[in-house]
N, C-alpha and C positions, 0 to 999 in steps of 0.2 A: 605344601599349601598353595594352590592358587590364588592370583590376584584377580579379580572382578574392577576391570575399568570400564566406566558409564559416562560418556561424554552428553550432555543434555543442553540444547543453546534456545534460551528463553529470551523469548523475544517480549523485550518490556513495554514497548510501545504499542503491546495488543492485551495488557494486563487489564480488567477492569481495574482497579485503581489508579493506577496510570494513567487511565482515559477520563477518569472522573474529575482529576486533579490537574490534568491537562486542560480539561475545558473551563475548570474556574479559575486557572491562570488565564487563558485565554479572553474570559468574558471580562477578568479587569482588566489585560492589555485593552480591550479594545474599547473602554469603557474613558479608561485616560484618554486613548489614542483620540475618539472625538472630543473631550472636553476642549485638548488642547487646540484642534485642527478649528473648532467655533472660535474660541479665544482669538488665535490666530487670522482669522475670519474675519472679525469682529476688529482686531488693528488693524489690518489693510482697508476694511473699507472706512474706516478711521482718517485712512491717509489719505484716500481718493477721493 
């Protein structure tokens, strides 16, 4: 009986759902990232 070996390398980061759930991590990073960068904003010209 022969062995049938099939090496297959998927590449995840071209999966649609990968990509989909990448960009709505994405939209809340960057969603925080300005809340905090105004905040941040907002005490420095606080202090000057």
């Amino acid at each position: 009986m022969k062995e049938i070996v099939v090496r297959i390398k998927i590449d995840v980061e071209k999966q649609p759902q990968f990509q989909e759930e990448w960009r709505k991590i994405q939209t809340q990073l960057d969603s925080q990232y300005s809340k905090l960068l105004d905040e941040y904003k907002q005490e420095l010209s606080g202090i000057a």
